[in-house]
N, C-alpha and C positions, 0 to 999 in steps of 0.2 A: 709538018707537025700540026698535030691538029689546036693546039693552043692559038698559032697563028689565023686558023680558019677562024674562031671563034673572036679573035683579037678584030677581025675584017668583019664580023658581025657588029661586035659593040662600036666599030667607025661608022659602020652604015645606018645602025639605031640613033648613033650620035645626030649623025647627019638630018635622018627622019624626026629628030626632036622626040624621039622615044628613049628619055631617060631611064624609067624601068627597065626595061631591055637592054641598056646599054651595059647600067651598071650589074645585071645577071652576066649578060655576055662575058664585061671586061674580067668578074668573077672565075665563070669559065676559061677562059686562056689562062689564068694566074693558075687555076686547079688543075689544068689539061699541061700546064707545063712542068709541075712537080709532079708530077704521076711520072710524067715520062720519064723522070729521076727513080723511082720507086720501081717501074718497070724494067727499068737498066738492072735495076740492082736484083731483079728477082721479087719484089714483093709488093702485093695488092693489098689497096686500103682497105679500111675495112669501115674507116667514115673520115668527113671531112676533115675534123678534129686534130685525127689523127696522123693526117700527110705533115701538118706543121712539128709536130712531135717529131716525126720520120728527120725530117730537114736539120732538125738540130742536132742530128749525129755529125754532118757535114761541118756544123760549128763547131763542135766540139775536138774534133780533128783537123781543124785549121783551115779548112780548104773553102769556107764558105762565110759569110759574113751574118752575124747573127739580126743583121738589120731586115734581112729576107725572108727569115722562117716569122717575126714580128710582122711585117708587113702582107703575107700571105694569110697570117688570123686577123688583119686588120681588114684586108679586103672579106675575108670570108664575114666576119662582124656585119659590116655594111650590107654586103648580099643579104644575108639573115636577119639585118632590123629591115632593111628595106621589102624585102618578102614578106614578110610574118607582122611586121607592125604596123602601128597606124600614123606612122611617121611620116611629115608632107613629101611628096614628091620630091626628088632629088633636084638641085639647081642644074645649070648646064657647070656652072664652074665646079663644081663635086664630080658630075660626069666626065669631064676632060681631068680631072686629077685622079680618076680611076682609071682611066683611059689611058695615062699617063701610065702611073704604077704599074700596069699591065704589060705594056710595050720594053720598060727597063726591066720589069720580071723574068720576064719569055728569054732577055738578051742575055742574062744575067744564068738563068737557066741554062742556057746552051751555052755557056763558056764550060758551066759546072761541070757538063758532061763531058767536054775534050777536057777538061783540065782532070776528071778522076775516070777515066778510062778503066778499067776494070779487067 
């Protein structure tokens, strides 16, 4: 799954003390693991935005916890101030709780998929 490759980036950024990169990285596997929900199901995003929108159908029909499509725009939020603004450097403790979220995302993600086989 390519989420997981991207998940071994933001550990190795970690590691490197390259928080910007980490937190794109950990971004990346949170984005690369709903998609691959979206591609199950047949259909391609058409922006970030809107993979979160996608997820809440899965809350909506019970099979999915609404704490995840919230936390997948919380991550993307971060990514997007942290890209775009002029916001200090990420701490390492904000990077390991991206890091964090990322790793229970990706899990959380592939249960979704054996649990709504299609």
């Amino acid at each position: 799954m390519q989420a997981r490759e991207w998940l071994s980036e933001a550990e190795k950024n970690l590691a490197a003390e390259a928080n910007r990169s980490a937190i794109s990285s950990s971004y990346l596997a949170v984005f690369h693991a709903a998609r691959a929900v979206l591609f199950r199901d047949g259909v391609r995003e058409k922006s970030h935005y809107c993979i979160g929108l996608y997820m809440q159908r899965y809350v909506d029909e019970g099979s999915f916890e609404e704490e995840w499509p919230m936390l997948f725009d919380r991550m993307r939020s971060v990514r997007h101030a942290d890209q775009y603004s002029l916001e200090p450097k990420p701490t390492e403790e904000e990077m390991r709780a991206c890091l964090d979220l990322a790793k229970r995302f990706i899990e959380r993600i592939e249960k979704l998929l054996v649990e709504t086989q299609r």
